[in-house]
Residue frames relative to the residue before (quaternion, step in Angstrom):
aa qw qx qy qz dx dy dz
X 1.0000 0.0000 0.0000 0.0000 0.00 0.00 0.00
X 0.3804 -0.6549 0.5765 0.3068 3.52 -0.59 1.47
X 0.6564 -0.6761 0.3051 0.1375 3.25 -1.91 0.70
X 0.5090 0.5903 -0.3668 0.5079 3.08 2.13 0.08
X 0.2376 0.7807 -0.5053 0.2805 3.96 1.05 -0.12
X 0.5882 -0.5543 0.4972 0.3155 3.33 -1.21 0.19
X 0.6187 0.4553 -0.3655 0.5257 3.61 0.41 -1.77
X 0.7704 0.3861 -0.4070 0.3028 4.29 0.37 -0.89
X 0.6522 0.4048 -0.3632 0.5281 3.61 1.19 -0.62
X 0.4602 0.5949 -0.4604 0.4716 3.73 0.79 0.61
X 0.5022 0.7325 -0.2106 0.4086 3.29 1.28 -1.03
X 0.7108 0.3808 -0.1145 0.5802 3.19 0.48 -2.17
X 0.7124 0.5291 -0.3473 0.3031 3.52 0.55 -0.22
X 0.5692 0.5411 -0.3004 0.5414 3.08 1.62 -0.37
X 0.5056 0.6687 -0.3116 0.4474 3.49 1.21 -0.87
X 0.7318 0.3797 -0.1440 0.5473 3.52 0.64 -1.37
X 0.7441 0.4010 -0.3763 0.3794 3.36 0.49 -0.54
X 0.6034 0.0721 0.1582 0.7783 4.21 0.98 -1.41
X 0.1290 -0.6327 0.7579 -0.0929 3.53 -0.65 1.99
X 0.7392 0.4465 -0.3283 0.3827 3.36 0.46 -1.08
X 0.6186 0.4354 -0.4208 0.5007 3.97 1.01 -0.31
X 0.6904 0.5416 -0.3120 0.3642 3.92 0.75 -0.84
X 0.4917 0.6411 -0.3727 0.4564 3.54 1.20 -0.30
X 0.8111 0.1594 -0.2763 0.4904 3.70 0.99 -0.65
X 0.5040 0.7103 -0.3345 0.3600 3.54 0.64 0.00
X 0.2649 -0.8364 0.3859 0.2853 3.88 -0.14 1.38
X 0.5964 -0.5985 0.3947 0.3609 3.39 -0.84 1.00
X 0.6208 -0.5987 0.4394 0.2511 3.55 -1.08 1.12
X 0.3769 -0.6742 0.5690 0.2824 3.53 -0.95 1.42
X 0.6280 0.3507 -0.5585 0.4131 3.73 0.11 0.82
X 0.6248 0.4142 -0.4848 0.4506 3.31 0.45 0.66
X 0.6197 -0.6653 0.4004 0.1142 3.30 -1.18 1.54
X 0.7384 -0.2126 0.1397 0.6245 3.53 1.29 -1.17
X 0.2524 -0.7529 0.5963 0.1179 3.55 -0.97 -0.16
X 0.1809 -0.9171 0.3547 0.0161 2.80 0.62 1.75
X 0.1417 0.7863 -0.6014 0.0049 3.82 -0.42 0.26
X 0.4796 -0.5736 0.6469 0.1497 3.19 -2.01 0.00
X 0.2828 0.8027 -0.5191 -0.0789 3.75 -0.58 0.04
X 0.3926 -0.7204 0.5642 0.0920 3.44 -0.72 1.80
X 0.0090 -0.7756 0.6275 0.0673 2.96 -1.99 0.04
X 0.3886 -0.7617 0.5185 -0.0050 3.23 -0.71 2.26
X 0.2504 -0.8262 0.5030 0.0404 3.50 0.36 1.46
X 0.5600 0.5843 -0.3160 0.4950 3.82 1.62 -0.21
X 0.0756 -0.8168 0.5676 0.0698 3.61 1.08 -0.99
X 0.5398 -0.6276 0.4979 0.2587 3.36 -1.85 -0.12
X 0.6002 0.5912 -0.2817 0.4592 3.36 1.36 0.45
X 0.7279 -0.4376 0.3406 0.4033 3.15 1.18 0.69
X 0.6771 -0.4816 0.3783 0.4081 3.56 1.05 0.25
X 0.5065 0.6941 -0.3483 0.3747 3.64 1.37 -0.62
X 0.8606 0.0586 0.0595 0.5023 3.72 0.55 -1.14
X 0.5363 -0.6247 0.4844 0.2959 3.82 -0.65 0.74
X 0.0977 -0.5615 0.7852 0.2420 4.03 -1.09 0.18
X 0.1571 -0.6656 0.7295 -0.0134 3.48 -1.33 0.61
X 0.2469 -0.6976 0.6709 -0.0480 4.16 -0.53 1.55
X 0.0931 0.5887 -0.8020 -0.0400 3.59 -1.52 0.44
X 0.0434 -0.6750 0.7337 0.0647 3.41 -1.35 1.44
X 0.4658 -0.4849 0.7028 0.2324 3.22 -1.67 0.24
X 0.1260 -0.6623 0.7373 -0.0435 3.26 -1.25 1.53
X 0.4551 -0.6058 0.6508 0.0480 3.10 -1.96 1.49
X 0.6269 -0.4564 0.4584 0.4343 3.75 -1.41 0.54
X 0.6500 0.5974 -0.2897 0.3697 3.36 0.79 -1.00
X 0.4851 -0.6582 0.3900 0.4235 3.55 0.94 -1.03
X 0.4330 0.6927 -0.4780 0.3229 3.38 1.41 -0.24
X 0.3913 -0.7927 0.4671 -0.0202 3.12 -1.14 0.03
X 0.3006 0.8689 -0.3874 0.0678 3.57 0.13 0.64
X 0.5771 -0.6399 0.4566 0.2213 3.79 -1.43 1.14
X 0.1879 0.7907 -0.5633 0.1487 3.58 -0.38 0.92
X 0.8480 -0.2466 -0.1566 0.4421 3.32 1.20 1.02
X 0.2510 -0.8758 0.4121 -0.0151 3.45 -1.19 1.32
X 0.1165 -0.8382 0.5203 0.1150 3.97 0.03 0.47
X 0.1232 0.7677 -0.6259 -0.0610 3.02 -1.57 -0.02
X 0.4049 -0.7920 0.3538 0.2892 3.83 -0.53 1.06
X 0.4929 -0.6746 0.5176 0.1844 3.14 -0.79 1.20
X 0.4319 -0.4354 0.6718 0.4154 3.87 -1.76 0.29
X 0.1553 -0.5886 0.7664 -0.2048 2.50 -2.09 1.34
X 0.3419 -0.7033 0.5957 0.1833 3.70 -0.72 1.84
X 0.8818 0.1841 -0.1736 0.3979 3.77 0.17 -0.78
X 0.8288 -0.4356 0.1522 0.3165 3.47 0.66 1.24
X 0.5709 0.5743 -0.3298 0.4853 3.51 1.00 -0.63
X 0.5134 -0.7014 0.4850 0.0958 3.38 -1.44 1.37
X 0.0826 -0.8637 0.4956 -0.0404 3.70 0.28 1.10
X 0.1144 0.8405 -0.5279 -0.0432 3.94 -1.19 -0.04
X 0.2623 -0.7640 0.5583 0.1891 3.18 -0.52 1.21
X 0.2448 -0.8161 0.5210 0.0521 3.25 -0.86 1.19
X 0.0134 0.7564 -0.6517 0.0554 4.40 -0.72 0.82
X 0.4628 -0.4650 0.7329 0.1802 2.95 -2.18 0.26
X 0.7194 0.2626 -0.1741 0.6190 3.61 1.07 -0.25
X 0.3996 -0.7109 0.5673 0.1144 3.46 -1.45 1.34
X 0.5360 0.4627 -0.4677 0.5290 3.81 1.11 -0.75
X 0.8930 0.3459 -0.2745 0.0871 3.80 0.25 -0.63
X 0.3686 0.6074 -0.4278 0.5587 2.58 2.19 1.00
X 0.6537 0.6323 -0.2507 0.3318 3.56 0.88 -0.16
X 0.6582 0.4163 0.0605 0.6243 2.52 1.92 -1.28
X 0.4301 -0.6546 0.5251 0.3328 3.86 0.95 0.22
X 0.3813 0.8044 -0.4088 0.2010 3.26 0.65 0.57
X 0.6694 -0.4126 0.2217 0.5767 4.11 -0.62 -0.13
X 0.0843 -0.7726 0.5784 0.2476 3.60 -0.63 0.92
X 0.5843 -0.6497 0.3544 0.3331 3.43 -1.47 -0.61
X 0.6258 -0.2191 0.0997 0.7419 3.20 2.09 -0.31
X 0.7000 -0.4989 0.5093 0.0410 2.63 -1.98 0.49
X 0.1094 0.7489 -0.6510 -0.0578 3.78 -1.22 0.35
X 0.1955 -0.8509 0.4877 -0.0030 3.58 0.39 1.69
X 0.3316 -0.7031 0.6097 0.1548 3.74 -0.74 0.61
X 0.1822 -0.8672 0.4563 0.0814 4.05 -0.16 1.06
X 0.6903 0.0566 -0.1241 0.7106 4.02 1.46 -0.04
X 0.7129 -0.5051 0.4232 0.2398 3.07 -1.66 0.56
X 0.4418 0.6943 -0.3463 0.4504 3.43 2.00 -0.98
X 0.1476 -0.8433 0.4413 0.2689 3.36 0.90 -1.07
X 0.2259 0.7369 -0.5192 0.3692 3.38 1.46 1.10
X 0.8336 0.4470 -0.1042 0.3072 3.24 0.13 -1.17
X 0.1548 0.8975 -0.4074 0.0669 3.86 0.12 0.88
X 0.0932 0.8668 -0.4895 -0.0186 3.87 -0.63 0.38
X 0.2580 -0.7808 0.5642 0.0744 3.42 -0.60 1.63
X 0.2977 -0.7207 0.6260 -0.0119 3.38 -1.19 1.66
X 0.2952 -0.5218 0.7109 0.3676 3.93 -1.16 0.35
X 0.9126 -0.3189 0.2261 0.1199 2.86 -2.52 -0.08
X 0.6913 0.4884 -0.3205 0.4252 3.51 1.37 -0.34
X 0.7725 -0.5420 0.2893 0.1608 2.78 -1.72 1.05
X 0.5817 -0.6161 0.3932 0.3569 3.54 -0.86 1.50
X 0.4771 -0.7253 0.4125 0.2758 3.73 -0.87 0.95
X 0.4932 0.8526 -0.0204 0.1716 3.39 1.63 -0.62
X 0.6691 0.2264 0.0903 0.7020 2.12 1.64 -2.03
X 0.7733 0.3084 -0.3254 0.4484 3.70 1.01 -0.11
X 0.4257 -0.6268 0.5920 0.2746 3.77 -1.72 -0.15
X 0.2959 0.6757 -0.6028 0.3041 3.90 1.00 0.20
X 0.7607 -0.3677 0.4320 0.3155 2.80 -1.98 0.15
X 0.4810 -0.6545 0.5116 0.2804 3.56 -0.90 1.24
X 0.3593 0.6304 -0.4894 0.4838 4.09 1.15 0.30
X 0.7886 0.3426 -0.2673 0.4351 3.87 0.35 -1.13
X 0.5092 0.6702 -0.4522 0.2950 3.28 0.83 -1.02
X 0.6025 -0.7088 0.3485 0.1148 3.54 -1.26 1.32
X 0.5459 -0.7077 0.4139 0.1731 3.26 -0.63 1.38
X 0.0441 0.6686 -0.6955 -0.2593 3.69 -1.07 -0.08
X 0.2275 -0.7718 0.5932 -0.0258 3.04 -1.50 1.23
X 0.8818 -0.2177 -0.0592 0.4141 3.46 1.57 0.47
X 0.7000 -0.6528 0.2747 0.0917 3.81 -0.63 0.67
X 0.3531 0.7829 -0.5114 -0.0284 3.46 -0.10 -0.41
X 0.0454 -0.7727 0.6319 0.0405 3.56 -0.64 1.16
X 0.1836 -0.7163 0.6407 0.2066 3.98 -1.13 1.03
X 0.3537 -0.7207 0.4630 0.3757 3.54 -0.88 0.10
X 0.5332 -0.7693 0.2231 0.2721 3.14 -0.73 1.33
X 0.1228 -0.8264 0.5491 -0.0234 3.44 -0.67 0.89
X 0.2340 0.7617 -0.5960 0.0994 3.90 0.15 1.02
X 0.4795 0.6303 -0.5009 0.3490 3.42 0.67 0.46
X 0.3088 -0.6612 0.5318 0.4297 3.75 1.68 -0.76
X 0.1270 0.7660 -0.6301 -0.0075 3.98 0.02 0.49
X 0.2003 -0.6004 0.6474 0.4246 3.73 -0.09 -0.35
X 0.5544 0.5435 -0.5450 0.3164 3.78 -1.94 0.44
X 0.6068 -0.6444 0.2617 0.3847 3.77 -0.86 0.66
X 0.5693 -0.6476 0.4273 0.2721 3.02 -1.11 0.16
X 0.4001 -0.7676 0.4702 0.1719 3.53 -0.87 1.25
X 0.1048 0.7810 -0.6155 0.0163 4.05 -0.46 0.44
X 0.1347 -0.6183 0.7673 0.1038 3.21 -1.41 1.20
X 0.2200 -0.7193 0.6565 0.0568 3.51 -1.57 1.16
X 0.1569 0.7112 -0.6839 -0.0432 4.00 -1.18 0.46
X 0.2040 -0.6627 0.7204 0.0158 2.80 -1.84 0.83
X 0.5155 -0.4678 0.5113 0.5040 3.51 -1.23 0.06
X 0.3349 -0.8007 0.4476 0.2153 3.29 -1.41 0.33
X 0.6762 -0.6668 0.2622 0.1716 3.27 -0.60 0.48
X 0.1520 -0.9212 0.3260 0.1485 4.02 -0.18 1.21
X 0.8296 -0.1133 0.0686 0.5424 3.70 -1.22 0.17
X 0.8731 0.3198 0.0108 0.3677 3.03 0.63 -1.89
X 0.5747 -0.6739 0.2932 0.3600 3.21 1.69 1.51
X 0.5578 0.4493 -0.5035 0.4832 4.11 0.84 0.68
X 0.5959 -0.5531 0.5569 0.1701 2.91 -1.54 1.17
X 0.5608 -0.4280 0.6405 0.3032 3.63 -1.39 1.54
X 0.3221 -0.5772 0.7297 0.1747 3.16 -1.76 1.14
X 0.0452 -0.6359 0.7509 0.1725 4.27 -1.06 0.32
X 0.1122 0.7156 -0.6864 -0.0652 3.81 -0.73 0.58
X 0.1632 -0.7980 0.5557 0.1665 3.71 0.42 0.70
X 0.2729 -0.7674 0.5404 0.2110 3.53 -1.17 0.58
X 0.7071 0.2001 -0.0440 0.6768 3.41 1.04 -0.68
X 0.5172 -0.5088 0.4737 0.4993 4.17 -1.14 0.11
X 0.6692 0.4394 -0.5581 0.2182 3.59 0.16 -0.36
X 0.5285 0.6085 -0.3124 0.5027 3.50 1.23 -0.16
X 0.6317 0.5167 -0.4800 0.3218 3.52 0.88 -0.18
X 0.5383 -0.4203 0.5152 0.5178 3.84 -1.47 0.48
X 0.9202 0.0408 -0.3748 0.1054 3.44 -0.79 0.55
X 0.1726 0.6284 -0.5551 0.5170 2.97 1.50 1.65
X 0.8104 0.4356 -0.2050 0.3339 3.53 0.87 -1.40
X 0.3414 0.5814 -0.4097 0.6144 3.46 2.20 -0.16
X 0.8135 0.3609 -0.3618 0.2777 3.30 -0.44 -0.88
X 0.7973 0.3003 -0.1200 0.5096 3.70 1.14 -0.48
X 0.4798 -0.8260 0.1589 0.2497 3.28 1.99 1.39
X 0.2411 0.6875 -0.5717 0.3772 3.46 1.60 0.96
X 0.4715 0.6618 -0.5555 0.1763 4.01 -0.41 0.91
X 0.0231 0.6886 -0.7056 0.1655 2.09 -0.33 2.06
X 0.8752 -0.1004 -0.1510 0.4485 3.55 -1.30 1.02
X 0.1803 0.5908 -0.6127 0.4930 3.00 0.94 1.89
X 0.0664 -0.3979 0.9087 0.1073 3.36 -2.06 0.58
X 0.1583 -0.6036 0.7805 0.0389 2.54 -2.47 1.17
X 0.1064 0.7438 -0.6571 -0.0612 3.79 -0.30 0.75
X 0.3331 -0.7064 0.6038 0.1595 3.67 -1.41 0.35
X 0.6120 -0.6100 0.4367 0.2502 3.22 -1.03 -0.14
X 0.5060 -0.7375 0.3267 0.3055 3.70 -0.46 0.98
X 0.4759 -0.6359 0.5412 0.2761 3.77 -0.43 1.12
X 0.2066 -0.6926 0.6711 0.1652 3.82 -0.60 1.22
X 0.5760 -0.5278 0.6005 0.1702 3.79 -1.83 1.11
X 0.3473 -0.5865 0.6846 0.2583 3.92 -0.87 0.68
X 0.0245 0.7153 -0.6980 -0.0219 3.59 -1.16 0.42
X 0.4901 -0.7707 0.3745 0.1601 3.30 -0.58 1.64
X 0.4341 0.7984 -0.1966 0.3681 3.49 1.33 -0.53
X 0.5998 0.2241 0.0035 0.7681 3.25 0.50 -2.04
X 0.5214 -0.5122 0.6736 0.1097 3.57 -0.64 -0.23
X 0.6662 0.5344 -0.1876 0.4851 3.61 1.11 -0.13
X 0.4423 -0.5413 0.5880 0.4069 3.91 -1.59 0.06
X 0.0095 0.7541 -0.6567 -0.0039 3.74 -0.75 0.54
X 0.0263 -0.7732 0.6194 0.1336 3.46 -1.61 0.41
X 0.4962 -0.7097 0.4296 0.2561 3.53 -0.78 0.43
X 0.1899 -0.8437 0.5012 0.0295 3.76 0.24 1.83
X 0.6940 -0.5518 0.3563 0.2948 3.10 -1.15 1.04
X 0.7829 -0.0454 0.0299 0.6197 4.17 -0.50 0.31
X 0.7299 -0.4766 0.4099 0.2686 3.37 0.54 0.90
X 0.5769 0.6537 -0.4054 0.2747 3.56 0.89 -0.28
X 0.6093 0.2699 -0.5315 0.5229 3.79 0.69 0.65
X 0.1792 -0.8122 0.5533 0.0458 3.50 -1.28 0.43
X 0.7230 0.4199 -0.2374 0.4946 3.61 1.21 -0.05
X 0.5630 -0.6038 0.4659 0.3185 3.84 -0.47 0.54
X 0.4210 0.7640 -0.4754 0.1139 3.68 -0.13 0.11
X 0.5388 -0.4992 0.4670 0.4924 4.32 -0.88 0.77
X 0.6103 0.5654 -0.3620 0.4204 3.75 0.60 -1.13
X 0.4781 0.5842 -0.4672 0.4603 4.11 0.89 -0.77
X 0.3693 0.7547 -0.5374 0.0722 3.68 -1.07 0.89
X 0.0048 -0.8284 0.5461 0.1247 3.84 -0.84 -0.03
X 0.4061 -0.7843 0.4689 0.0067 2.79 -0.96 1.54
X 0.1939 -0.8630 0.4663 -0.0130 3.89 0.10 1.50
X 0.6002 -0.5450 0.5833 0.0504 3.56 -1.38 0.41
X 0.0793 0.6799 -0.7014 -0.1987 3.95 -0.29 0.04
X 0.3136 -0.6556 0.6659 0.1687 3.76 -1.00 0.89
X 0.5215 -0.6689 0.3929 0.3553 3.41 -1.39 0.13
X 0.5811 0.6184 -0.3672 0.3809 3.16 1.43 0.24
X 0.3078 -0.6984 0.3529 0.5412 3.62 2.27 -0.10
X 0.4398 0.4359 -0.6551 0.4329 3.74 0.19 0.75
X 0.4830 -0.6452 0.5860 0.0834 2.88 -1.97 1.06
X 0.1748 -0.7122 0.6712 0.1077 4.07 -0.56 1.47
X 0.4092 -0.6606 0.6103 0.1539 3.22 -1.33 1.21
X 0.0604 -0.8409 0.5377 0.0017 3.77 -0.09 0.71
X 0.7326 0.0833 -0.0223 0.6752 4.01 1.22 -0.26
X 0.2512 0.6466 -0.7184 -0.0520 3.19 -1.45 0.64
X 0.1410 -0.7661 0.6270 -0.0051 3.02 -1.44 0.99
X 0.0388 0.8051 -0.5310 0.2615 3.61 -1.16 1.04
X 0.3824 -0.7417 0.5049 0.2207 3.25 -1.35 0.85
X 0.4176 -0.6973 0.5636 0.1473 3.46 -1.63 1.07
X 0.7396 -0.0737 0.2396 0.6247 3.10 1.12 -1.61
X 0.8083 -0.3748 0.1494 0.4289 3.53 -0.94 0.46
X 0.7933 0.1298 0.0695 0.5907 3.25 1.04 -0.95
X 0.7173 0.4344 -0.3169 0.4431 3.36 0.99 1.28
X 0.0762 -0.9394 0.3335 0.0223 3.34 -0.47 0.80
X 0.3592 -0.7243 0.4742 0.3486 3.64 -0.69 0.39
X 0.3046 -0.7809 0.5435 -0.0446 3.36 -0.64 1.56
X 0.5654 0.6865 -0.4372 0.1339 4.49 0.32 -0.11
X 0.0754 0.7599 -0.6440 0.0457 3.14 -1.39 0.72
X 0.1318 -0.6937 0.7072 0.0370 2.96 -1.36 0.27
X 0.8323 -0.3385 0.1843 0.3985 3.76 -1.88 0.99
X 0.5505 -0.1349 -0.8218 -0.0585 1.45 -1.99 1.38
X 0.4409 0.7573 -0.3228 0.3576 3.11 1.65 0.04
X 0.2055 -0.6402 0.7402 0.0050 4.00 -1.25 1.09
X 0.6074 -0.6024 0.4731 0.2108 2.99 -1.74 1.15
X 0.3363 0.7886 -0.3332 0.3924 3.47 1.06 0.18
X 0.8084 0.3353 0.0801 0.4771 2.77 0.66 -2.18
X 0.6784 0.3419 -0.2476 0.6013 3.61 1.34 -0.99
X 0.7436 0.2842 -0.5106 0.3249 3.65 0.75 0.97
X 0.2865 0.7686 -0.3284 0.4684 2.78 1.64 0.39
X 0.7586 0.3580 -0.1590 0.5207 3.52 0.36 -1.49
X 0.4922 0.7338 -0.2751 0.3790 3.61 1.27 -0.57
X 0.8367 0.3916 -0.0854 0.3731 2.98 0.81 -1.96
X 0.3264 0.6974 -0.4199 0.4805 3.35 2.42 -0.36
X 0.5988 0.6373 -0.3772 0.3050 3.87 0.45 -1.24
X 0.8644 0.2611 -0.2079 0.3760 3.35 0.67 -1.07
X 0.3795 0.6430 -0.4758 0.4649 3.28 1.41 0.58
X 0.1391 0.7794 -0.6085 0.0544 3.66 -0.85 1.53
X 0.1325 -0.7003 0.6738 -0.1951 3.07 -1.21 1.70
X 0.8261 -0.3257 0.3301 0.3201 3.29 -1.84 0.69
X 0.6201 0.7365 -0.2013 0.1805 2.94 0.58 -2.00
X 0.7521 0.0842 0.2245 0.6139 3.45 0.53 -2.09
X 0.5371 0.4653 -0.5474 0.4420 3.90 0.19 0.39
């Protein structure tokens, strides 16, 4: 569905109206893509110490709008955190974020992005607040340094009759979606993976073929993130990709929420031993 459509300029309308409610919600399977941009301010608000990193949604028109910003947080035992908003004063300001993008091993393979409620662990509130996971990222591990692309297996909760995302409120990690990947308990899990780039003898190089052209620069970080259908065709659901040095194509579309597809994004620029 081209991007002037109603159901898409309904969209932007929801954006402007409840940013903070559209950030989790999976983008309507009549929309074709959800196009975005995500930059990166290599100056940040720490003094130069940590990037902020912005994903707007772009309109046919060209406008432009900010519907969510990160930035990686200090960490005592090494692991690559980000506090994720819809609002830039309230990353600046320690302020309410909207979720999380927690780093799970020093390897830095292993990642899982939480909304706003409160770790179940450390508090006694009502099991209502207690924090959601809303998605996964697993790299295959690679400490040997192979050269060749990189393999990612994504899950999310999956998604019911009545178009609402499976709640995961894990209480403990063995309950977490990738405790329950690892010991093949998926239920109302989706697993989607990433598309296997094609060697092309030419460039010398892995290469994949991005939807309207909208990545334009070679980079390990270039990826798309695919669907098996039941018909064995593969649904692109995310592609991501560099423009320029400090810009990226950012689009998806259902079952996927900007939440999650910056989320899994922001895993990309985390480099470690682990998976390079």
């Amino acid at each position: 569905m081209k991007s002037g459509t109603p159901a898409l300029s309904s969209l932007f309308e929801m954006i402007k109206e409840n940013l903070k409610q559209f950030v989790y919600y999976p983008i309507p399977q009549t929309i074709e893509y959800m196009k975005c941009r995500l930059t990166r301010d290599k100056k940040g608000m720490q003094k130069g110490l940590f990037p902020i990193y912005y994903l707007h949604a772009e309109r046919e028109d060209g406008k432009k709008f900010l519907i969510l910003a990160a930035e990686k947080c200090r960490n005592k035992i090494g692991t690559s955190n980000y506090l994720i908003s819809t609002d830039i004063i309230d990353l600046s300001l320690d302020g309410e974020s909207s979720g999380k993008l927690r780093g799970n091993n020093l390897l830095g393979t292993e990642f899982t992005i939480f909304d706003n409620g409160v770790n179940p662990i450390r508090t006694s509130t009502d099991p209502e607040h207690h924090r959601r996971e809303m998605a996964a990222i697993i790299y295959e591990t690679n400490i040997f340094g192979f050269k060749g692309p990189r393999k990612i297996t994504v899950l999310i909760p999956d998604i019911d009759n009545e178009h609402q995302r499976i709640e995961v409120q894990p209480r403990n990690e063995q309950e977490s979606l990738i405790e329950r990947w690892k010991r093949n308990d998926m239920k109302n899990i989706l697993e989607l993976h990433n598309k296997t780039p094609i060697w092309n003898e030419d460039s010398k190089s892995y290469i994949l073929k991005f939807i309207d052209n909208r990545v334009t620069e070679a980079s390990i970080k270039n990826f798309q993130i695919i669907r098996n259908c039941d018909d064995k065709t593969e649904d692109i659901v995310m592609q991501f990709g560099r423009v320029s040095d400090d810009m990226f194509t950012c689009d998806f579309r259902y079952p996927l929420c900007a939440m999650q597809a910056f989320g899994i994004a922001l895993s990309s620029f985390n480099s470690r031993l682990g998976r390079e």
